[in-house]
GUDOBA-262172 format. One record per residue (C-alpha): residue number from 1; x, y, z. Coordinates in Angstrom, 1 decimal, m for minus. Each point is the difference from the previous one (the first is absolute). Example, Ala and Ser with C-alpha at 12.3 -4.5 7.8 and 13.67 -1.06 7.14 Angstrom:
<rs>
{loza = 1 | x = 12.3 | y = m4.5 | z = 7.8}
{loza = 2 | x = 1.4 | y = 3.4 | z = m0.7}
</rs>
This chain:
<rs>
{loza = 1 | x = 71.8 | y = 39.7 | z = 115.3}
{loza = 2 | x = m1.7 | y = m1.6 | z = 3.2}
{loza = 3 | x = m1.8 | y = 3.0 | z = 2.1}
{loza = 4 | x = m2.4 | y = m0.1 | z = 2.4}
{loza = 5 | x = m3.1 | y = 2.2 | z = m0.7}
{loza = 6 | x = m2.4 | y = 1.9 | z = 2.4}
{loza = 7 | x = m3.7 | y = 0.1 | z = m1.9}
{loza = 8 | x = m2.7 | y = 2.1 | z = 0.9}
{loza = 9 | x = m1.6 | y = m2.5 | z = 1.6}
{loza = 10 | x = 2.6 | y = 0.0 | z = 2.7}
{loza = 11 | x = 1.3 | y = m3.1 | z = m1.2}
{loza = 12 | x = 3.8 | y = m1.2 | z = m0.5}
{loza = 13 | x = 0.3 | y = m2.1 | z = m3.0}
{loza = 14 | x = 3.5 | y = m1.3 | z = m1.5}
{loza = 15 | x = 0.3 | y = 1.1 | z = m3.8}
{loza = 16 | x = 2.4 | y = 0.3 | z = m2.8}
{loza = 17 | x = 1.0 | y = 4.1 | z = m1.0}
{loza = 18 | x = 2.0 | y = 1.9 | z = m2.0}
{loza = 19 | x = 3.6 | y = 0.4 | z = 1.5}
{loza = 20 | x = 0.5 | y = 4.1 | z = 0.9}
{loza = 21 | x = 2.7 | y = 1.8 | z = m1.5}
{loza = 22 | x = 2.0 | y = 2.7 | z = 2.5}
{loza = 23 | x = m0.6 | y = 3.7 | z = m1.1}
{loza = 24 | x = 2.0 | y = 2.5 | z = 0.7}
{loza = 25 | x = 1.7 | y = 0.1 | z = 3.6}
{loza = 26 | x = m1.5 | y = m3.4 | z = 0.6}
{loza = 27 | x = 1.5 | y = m3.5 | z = 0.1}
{loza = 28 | x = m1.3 | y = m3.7 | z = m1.2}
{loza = 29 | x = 0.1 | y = m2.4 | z = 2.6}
{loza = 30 | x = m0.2 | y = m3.7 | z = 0.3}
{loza = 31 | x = m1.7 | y = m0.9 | z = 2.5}
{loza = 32 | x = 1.5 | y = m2.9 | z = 2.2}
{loza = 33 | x = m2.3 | y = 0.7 | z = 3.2}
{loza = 34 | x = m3.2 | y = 2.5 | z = 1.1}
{loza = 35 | x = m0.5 | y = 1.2 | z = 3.6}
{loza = 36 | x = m3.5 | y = 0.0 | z = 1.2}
{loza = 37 | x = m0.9 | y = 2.9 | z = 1.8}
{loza = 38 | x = m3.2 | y = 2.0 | z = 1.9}
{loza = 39 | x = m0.2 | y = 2.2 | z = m3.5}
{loza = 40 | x = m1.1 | y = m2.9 | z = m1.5}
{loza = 41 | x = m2.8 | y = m0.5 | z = 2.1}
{loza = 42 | x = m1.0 | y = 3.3 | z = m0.5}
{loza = 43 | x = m0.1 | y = 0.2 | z = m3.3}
{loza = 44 | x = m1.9 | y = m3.3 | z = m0.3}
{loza = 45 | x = m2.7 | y = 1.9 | z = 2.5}
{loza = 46 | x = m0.5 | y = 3.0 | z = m2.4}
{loza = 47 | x = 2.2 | y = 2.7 | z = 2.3}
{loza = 48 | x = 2.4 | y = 1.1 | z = m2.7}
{loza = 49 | x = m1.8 | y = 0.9 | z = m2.7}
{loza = 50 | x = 1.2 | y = m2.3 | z = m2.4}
{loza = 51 | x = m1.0 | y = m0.2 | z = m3.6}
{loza = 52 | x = m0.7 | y = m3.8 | z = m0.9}
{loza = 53 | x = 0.8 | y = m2.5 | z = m1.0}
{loza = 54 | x = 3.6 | y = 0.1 | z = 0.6}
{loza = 55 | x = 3.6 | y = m2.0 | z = 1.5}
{loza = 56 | x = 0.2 | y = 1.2 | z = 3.3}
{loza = 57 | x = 2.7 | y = m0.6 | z = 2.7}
{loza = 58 | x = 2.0 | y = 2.9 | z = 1.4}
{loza = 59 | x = 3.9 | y = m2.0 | z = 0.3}
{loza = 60 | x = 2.2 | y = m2.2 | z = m1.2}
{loza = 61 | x = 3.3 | y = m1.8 | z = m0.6}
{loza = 62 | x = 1.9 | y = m0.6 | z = m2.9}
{loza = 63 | x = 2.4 | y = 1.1 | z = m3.4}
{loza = 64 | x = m0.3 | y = 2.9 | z = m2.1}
{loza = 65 | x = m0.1 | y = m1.0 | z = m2.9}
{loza = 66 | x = m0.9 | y = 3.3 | z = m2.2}
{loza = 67 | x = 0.2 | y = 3.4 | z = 0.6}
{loza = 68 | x = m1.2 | y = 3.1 | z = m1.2}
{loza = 69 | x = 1.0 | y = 3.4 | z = m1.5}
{loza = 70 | x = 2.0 | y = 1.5 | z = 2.6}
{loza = 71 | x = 1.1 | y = m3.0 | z = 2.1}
{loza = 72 | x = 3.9 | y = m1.6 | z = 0.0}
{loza = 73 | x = m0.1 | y = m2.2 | z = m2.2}
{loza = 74 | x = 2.3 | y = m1.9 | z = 2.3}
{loza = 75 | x = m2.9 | y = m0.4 | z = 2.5}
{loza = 76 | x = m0.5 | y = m3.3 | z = m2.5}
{loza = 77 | x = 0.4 | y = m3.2 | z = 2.2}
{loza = 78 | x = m0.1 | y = 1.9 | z = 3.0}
{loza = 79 | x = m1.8 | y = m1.7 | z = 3.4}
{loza = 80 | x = m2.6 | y = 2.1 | z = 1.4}
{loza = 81 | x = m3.0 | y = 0.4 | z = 2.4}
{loza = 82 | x = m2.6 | y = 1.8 | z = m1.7}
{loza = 83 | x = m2.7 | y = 2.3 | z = 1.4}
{loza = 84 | x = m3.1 | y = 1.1 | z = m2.5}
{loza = 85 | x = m3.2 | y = 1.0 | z = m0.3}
{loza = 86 | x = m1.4 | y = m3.2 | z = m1.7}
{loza = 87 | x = 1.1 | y = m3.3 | z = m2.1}
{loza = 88 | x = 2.0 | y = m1.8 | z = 2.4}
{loza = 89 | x = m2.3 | y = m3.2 | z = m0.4}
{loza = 90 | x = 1.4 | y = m0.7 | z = m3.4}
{loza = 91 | x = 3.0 | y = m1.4 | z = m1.9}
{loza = 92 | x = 1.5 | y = 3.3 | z = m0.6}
{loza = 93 | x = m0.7 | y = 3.4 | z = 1.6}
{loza = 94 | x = 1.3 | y = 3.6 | z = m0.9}
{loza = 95 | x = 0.8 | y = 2.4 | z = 2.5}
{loza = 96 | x = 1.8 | y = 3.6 | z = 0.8}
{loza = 97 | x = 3.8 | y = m0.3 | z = m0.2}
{loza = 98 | x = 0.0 | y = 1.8 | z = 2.9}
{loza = 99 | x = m1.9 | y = m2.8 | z = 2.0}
{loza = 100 | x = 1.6 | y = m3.1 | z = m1.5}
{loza = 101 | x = 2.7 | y = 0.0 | z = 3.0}
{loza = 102 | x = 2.8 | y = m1.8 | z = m0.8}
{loza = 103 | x = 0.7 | y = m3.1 | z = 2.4}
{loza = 104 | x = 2.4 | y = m2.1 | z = m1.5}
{loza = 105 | x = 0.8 | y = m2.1 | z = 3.5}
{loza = 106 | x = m3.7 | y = m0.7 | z = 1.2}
{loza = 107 | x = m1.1 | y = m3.0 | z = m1.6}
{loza = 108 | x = m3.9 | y = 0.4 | z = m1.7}
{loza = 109 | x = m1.8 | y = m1.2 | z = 2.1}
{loza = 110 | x = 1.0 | y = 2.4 | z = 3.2}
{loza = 111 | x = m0.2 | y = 2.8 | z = m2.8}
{loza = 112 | x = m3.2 | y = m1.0 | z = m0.7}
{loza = 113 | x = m1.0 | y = 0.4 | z = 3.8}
{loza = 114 | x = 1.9 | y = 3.0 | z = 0.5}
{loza = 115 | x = m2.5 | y = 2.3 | z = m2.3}
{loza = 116 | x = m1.9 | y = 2.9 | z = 1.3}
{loza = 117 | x = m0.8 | y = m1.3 | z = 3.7}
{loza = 118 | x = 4.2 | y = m0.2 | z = 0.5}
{loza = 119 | x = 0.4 | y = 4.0 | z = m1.2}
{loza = 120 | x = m3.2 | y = 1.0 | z = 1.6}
{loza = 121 | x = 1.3 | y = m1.6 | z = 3.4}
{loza = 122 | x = 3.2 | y = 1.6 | z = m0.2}
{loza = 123 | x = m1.7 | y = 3.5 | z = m0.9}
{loza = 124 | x = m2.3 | y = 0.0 | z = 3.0}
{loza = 125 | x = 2.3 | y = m0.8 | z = 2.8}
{loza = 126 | x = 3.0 | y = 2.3 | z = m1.7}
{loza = 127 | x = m1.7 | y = 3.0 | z = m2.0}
{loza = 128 | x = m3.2 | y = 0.4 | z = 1.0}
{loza = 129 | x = m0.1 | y = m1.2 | z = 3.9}
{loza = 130 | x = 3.6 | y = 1.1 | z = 0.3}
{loza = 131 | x = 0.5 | y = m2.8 | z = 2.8}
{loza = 132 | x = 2.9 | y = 1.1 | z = 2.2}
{loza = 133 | x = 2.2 | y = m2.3 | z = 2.9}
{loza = 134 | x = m2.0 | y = m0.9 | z = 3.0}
{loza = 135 | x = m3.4 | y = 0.3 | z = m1.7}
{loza = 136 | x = m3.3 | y = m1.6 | z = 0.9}
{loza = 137 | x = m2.0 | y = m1.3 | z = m3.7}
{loza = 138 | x = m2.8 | y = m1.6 | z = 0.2}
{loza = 139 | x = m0.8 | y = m2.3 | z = m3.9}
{loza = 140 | x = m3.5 | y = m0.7 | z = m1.2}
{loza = 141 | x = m0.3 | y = m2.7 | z = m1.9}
{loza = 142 | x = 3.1 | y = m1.4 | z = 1.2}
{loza = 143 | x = m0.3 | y = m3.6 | z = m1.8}
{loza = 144 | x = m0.1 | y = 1.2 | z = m3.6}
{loza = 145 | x = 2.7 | y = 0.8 | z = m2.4}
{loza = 146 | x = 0.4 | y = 3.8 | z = 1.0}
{loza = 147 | x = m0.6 | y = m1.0 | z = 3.9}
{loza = 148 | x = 2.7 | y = m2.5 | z = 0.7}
{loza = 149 | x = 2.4 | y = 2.1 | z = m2.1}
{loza = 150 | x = m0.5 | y = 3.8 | z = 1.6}
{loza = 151 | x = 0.9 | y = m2.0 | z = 3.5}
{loza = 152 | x = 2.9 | y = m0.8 | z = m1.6}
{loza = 153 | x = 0.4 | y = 3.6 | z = m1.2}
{loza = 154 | x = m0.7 | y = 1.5 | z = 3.1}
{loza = 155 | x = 3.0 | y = m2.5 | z = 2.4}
{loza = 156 | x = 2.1 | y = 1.3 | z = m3.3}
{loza = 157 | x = m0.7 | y = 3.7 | z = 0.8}
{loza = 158 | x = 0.8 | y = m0.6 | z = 4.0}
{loza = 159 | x = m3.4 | y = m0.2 | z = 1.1}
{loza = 160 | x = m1.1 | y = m1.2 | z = 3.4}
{loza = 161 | x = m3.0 | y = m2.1 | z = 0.6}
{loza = 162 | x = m1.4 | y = m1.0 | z = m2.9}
{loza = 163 | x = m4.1 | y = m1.5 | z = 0.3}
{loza = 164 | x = m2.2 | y = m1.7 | z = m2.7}
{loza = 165 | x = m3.4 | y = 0.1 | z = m0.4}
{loza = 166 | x = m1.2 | y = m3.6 | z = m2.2}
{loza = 167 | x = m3.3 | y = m0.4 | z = m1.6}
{loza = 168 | x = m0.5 | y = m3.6 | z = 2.1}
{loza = 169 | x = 1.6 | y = m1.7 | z = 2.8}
{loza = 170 | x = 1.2 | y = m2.8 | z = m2.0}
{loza = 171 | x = 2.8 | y = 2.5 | z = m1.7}
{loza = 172 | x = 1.4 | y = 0.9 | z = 3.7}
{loza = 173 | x = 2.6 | y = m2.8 | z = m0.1}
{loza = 174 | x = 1.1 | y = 0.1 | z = m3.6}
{loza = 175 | x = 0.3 | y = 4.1 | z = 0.7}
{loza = 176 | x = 1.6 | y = 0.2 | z = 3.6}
{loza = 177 | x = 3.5 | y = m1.1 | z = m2.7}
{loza = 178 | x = 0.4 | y = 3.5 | z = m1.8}
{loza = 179 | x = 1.7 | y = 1.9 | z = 2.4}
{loza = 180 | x = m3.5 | y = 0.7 | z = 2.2}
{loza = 181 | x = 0.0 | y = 0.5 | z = 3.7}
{loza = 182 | x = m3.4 | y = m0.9 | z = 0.3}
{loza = 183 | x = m2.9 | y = m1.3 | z = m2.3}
{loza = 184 | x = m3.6 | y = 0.9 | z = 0.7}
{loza = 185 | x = m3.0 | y = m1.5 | z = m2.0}
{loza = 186 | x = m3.0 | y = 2.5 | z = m1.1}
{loza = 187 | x = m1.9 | y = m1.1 | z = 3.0}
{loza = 188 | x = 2.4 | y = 1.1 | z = 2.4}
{loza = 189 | x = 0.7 | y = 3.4 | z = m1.7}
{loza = 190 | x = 0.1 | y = 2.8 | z = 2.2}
{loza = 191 | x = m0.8 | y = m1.6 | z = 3.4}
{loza = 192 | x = 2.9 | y = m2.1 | z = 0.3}
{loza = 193 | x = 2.3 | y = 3.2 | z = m0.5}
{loza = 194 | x = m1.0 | y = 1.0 | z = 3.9}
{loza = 195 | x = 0.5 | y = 3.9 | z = m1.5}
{loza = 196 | x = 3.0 | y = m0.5 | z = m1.5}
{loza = 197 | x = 1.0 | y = 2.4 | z = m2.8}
{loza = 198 | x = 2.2 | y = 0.0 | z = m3.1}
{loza = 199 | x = 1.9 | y = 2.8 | z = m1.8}
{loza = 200 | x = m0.8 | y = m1.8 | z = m3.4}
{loza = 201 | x = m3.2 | y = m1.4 | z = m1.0}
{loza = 202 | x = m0.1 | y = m2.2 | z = m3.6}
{loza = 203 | x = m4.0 | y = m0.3 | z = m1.0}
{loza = 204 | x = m1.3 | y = m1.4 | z = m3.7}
{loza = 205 | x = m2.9 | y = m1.1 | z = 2.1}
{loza = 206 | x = m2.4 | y = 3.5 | z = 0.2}
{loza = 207 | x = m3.6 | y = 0.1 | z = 2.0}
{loza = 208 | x = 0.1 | y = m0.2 | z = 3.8}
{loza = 209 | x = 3.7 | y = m1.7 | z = m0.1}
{loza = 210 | x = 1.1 | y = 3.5 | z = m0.9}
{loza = 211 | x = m1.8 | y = 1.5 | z = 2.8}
{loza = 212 | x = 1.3 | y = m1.8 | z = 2.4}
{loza = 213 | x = 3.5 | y = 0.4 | z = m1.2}
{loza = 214 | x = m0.5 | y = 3.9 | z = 0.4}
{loza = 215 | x = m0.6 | y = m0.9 | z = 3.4}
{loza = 216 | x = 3.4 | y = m2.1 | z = 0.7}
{loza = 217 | x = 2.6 | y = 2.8 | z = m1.7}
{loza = 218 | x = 2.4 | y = 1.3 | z = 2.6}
{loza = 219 | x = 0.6 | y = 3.8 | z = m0.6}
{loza = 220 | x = 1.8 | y = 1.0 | z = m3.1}
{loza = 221 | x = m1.3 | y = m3.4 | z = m1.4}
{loza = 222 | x = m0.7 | y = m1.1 | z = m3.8}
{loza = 223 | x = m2.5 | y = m2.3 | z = m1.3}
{loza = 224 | x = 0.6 | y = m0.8 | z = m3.7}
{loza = 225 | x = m3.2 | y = m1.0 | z = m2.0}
{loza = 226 | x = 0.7 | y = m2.0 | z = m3.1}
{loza = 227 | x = m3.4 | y = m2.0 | z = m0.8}
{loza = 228 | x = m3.3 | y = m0.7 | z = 1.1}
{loza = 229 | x = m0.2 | y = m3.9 | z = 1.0}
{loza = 230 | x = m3.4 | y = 0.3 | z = 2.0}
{loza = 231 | x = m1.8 | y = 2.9 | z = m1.6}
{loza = 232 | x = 0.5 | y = 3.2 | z = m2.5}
{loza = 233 | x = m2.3 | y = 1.6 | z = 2.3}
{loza = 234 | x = 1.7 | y = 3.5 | z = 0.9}
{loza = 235 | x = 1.4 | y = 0.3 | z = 3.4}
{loza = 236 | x = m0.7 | y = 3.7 | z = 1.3}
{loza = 237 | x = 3.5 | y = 1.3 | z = 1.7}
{loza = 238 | x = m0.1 | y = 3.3 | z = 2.3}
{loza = 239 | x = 3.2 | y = 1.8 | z = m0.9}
{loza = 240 | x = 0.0 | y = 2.2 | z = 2.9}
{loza = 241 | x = m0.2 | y = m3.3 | z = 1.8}
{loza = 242 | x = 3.5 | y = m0.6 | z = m1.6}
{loza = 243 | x = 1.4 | y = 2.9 | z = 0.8}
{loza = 244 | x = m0.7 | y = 0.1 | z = 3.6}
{loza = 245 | x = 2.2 | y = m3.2 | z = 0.3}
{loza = 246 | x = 2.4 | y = 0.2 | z = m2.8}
{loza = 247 | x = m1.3 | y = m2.8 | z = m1.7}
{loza = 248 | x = m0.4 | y = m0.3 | z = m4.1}
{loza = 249 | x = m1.9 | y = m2.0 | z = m2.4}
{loza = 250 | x = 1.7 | y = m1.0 | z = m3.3}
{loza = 251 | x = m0.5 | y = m1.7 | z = m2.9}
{loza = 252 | x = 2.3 | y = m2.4 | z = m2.5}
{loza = 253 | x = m1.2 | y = m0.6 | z = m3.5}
{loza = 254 | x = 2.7 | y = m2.3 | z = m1.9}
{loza = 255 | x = m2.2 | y = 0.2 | z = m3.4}
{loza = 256 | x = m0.3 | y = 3.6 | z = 0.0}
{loza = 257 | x = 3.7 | y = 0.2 | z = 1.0}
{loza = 258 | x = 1.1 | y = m2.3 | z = m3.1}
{loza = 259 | x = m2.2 | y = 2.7 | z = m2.3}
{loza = 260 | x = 1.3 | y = 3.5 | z = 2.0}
{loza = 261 | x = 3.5 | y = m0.9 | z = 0.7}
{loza = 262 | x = 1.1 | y = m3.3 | z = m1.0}
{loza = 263 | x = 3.8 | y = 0.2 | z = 0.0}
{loza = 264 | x = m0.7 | y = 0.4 | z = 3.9}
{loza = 265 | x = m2.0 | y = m2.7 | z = 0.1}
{loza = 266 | x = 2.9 | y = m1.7 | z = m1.4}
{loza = 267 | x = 2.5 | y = 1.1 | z = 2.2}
{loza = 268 | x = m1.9 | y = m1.9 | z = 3.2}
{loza = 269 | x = m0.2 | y = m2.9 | z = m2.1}
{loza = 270 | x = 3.4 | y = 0.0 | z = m0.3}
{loza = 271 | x = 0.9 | y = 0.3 | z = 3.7}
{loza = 272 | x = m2.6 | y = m2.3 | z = 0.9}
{loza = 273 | x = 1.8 | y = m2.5 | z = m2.4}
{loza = 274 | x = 3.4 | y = 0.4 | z = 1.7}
{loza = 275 | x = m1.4 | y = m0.9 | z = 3.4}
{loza = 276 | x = m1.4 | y = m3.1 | z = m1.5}
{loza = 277 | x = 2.9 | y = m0.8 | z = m1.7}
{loza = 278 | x = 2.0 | y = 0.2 | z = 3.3}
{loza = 279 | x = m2.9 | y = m2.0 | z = 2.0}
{loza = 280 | x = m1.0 | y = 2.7 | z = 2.4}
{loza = 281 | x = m3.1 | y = m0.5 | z = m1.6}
{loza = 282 | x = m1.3 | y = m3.5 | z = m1.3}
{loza = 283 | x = m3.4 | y = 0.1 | z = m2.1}
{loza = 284 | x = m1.8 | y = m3.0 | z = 0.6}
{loza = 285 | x = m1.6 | y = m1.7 | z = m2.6}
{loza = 286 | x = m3.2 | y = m2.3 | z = 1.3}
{loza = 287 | x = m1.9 | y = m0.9 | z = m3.0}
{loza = 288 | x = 1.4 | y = m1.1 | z = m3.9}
{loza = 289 | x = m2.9 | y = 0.1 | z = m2.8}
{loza = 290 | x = m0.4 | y = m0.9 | z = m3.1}
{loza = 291 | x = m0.8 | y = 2.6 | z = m2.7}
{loza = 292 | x = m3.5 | y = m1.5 | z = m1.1}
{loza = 293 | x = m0.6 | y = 0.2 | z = 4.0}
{loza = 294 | x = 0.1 | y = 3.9 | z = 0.6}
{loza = 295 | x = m3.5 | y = 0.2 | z = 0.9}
{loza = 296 | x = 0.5 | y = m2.6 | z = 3.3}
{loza = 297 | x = 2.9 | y = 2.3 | z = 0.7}
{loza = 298 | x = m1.9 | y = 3.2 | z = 0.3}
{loza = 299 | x = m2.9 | y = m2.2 | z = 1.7}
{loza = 300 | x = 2.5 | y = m0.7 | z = 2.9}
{loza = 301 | x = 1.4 | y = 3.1 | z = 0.0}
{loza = 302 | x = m3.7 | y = 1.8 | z = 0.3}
{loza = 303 | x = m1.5 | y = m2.7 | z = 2.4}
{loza = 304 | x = 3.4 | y = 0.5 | z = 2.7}
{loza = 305 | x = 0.7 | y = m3.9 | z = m0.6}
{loza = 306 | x = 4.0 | y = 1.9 | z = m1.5}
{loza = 307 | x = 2.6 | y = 1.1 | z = 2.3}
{loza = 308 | x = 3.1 | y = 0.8 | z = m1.0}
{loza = 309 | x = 0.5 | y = 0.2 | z = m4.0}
{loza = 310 | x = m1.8 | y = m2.1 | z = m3.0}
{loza = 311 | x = 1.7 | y = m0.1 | z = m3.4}
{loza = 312 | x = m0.8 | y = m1.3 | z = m3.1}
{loza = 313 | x = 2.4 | y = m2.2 | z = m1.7}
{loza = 314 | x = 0.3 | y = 1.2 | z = m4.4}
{loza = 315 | x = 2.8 | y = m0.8 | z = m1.6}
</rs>
């Protein structure tokens, strides 16, 4: 089969494979469309240590076509969006059962898109930040895949005013349409806030942006920290700081979830799929590539040319 291969020269080169067979509790897919997502890029960077080479990409749309000891056999034919650890660049992909979610009226290439930014949106706003009615969030990188869809989340879950933080002015406009009150570029991030606080705080970003977010939580405030956009230097947090104001620092890891607890994992992919389905949320799809053109994906990605979602068209 076709798969995309990452050397160890950091290279992406198009190659034929051998096709993977599902083991037990897993599921064969063919692949009809990839997502593109930051895991990507940080794999290519050396972040997850990754032995090489190997097929990466972490989602995908398409049929099962095998399964595994264990699994229904009547899972055969089935529609799904798939989330895994690797070999979504590629013809065919294998994958749990338990995160091959069935989604028989999406069509692929929304699947596709849908992957781990859609779950991991849902699962900040809902079960981590616990946004309630009235609410004030405030979205760091608000233009990307997981950005423009926890705004969506959050006017789901009742929140109030909802702000973005964009990595360049030229992604205020095509922003401003998620569901955002107000759309700030990096420049203008804190001053243009005049002091205003937020109960939740979304921040893959790390270094000095996380400092100054400490600084705009109203009491009893959350700030979420799911990546490290600008640097993996550690940010040092006082917690008696915290607990004079109420406030909390948490953390969302969608990998380690899908290796701890996937079946709950599962369970916000699922919900996150019905409000798709019904259009309270719309996942917007920017870029379509080619599969012997994942390496300009991740490029665009990396470089903050993407907003919104890039897939990669398969099958």
């Amino acid at each position: 089969m076709k798969a995309v291969v990452l050397g160890t020269d950091d290279k992406f080169r198009m190659t034929e494979i051998a096709e993977p067979a599902a083991a037990a509790g897993e599921v064969a897919i063919r692949v009809a469309y990839a997502g593109v997502q930051w895991g990507d890029v940080l794999v290519r960077d050396g972040h997850f240590p990754t032995p090489r080479p190997f097929v990466p990409g972490f989602e995908a749309s398409g049929q099962i076509i095998a399964v595994g000891d264990g699994v229904d056999p009547g899972r055969v034919g089935e529609q799904v969006v798939a989330l895994t650890g690797s070999g979504a660049f590629a013809e065919v992909v294998v994958v749990s059962s338990l995160l091959a979610i069935a989604a028989p009226a999406m069509d692929s290439r929304t699947a596709a898109a849908f992957g781990w930014v859609t779950s991991t949106a849902y699962d900040l706003i809902n079960a981590v930040a616990g946004v309630r009615s009235g609410q004030g969030v405030l979205i760091h990188a608000a233009a990307g895949g997981v950005g423009t869809l926890a705004a969506q989340f959050a006017r789901a879950a009742g929140a109030g005013r909802v702000v973005g933080v964009v990595g360049n002015p030229g992604q205020v406009e095509y922003t401003r349409q998620f569901g955002y009150d107000q759309v700030l570029s990096r420049e203008e991030f804190p001053h243009a806030l005049a002091g205003e606080q937020f109960d939740v705080i979304l921040d893959p970003i790390g270094g000095q942006t996380r400092v100054a977010n400490l600084e705009r939580l109203a009491p009893h405030g959350r700030i979420v920290v799911y990546g490290n956009i600008a640097t993996f230097e550690p940010v040092s947090v006082s917690a008696n700081d915290l607990l004079m104001h109420g406030t909390s620092m948490l953390t969302y890891n969608s990998n380690l979830l899908s290796q701890t607890h996937p079946e709950q994992l599962a369970d916000s992919a699922r919900r996150a799929l019905e409000l798709v389905a019904e259009g309270t949320v719309r996942i917007d799809i920017t870029a379509e590539y080619e599969l012997a053109d994942v390496e300009t994906a991740i490029d665009a990605l990396a470089d903050g040319t993407t907003h919104g979602k890039s897939i990669i068209r398969i099958g």
